[in-house]
N, C-alpha and C positions, 0 to 999 in steps of 0.2 A: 534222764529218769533215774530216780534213786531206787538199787534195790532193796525188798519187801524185809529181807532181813539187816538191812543195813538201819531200816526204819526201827524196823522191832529193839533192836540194841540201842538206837537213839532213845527211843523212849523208855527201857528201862536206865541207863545210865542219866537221863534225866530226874528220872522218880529216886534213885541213890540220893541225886545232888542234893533236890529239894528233900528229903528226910533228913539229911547232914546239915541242911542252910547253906550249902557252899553255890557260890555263883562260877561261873568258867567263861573264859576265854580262848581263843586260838591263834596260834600263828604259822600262817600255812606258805610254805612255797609249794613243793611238787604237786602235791591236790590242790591247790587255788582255788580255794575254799572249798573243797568239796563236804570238810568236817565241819563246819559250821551249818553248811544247806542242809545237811545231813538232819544235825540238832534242830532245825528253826525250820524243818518240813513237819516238825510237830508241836501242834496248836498247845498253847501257855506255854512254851519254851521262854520265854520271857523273865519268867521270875527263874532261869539259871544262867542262860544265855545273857554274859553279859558284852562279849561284842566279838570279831573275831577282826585278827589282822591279814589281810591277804598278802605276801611279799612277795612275788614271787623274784623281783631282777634283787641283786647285789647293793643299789644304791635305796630300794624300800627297805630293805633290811638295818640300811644304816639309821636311816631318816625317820621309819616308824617306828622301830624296836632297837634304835641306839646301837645296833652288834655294830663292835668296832674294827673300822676296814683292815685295820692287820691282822685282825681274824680272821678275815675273808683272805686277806692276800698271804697269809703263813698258812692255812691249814685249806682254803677252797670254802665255799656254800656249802656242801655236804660235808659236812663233819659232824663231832660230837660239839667240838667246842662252839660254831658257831646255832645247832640245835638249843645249844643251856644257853647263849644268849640269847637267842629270838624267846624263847620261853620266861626268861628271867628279865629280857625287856617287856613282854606284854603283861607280866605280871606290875612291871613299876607302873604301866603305861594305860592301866586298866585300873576298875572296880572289884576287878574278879578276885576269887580266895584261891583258885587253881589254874592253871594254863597247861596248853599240850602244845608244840612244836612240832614239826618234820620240815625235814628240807631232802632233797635225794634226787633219784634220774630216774623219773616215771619211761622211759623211753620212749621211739625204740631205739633210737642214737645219744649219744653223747657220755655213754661209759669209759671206764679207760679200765686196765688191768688192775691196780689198784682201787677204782671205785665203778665196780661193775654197776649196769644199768639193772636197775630193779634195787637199789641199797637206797635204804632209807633210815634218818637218822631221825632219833624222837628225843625229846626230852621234855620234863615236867615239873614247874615251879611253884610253890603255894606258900603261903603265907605261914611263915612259924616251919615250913619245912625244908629238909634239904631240897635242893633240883638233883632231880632223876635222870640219867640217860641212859638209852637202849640204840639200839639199829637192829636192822636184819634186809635182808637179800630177798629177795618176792622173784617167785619166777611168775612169766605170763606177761601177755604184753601191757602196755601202757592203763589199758582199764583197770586188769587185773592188779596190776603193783597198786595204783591208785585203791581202787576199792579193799584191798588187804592192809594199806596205811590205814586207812580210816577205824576199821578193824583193831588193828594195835592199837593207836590211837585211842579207839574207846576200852580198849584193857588195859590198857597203862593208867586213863582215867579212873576207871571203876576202881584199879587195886589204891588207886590216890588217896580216893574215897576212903574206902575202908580200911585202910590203913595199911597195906599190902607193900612191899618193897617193889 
C-alpha cells in the first residue's frame, strides 16, 4: 500500500513535469520500483511517466542500463559511480527528458562499516544537463529507508525541474 503522502508528492511533482514538458524515467534497485508505482498510482501519469527500470541484481544493471561491470566490481552497486550510470543509462535507454536513480541496502542485513545499511545513493541525468549525485544514511527499518528514497527521490526531482542544484 502506498502511503497518502507519498501519493500527495507524486502528484505534485507530476503536475511540475507536465507544466516544464519534461517526461521521467527511473532506475531503481533498492525500492524495486517502488518510485515509479508511486508516480503511475496516479491517474494520466502517462503523459510524464515514461517508463521506469527495475534493476535490482548486478547483471540487470549491466544489460538494461549498460553500467559497466568494473564499475560494479571497483566501487560495489552502491555507489555514486554506479548511481550516474544507472541514471545516465536510463536516460540514453529511454524517451524521457529526466531520470532518477538509487541503488543502496534497504535492510536489515547486508551493511558493512563502510556502507552502512540504510545509505542510499541517488543520481540524476537529463537532457542538456549535468547528472547529479547525492546519498544519505535513513535510519528505520527496511520500509522506512525505502519510503524516505522515494522521498529524496522526488526532491531531487522536483529541484530537477525547477532548476535547483
Amino acid at each position: 500500500m502506498v502511503d497518502a503522502q507519498l501519493i500527495h508528492d507524486s502528484a505534485e511533482l507530476l503536475e511540475l513535469c507536465r507544466r516544464a514538458n519534461l517526461k521521467i524515467a527511473t532506475a531503481e534497485s533498492c525500492t524495486g520500483g517502488l518510485i515509479i508505482s508511486c508516480l503511475t498510482e496516479i491517474a494520466g501519469s502517462s503523459d510524464v511517466v515514461e517508463r521506469g527500470f527495475v534493476t535490482y541484481s548486478n547483471e540487470a544493471k549491466m544489460e538494461m542500463l549498460g553500467v559497466p561491470r568494473m564499475l560494479i566490481t571497483l566501487h560495489g552497486a552502491v555507489s555514486e559511480q554506479v548511481a550516474r550510470a544507472m541514471a545516465e543509462g536510463a536516460l540514453a535507454r529511454s524517451l524521457a527528458d529526466l531520470t532518477i536513480s538509487v541503488t543502496g541496502i534497504a535492510g536489515p542485513g547486508g551493511g558493512t562499516k563502510d556502507k552502512p545499511t540504510g545509505l542510499v545513493h541517488f543520481a540524476s541525468a537529463g537532457r542538456g544537463r549535468p547528472t547529479i549525485a547525492h546519498h544519505e544514511v535513513f535510519p528505520g527499518d527496511r520500509a522506512a529507508v525505502r519510503d524516505a528514497t522515494v522521498q529524496t527521490a522526488f526532491t531531487i526531482l522536483r529541484h530537477a525541474v525547477q532548476g535547483k542544484s
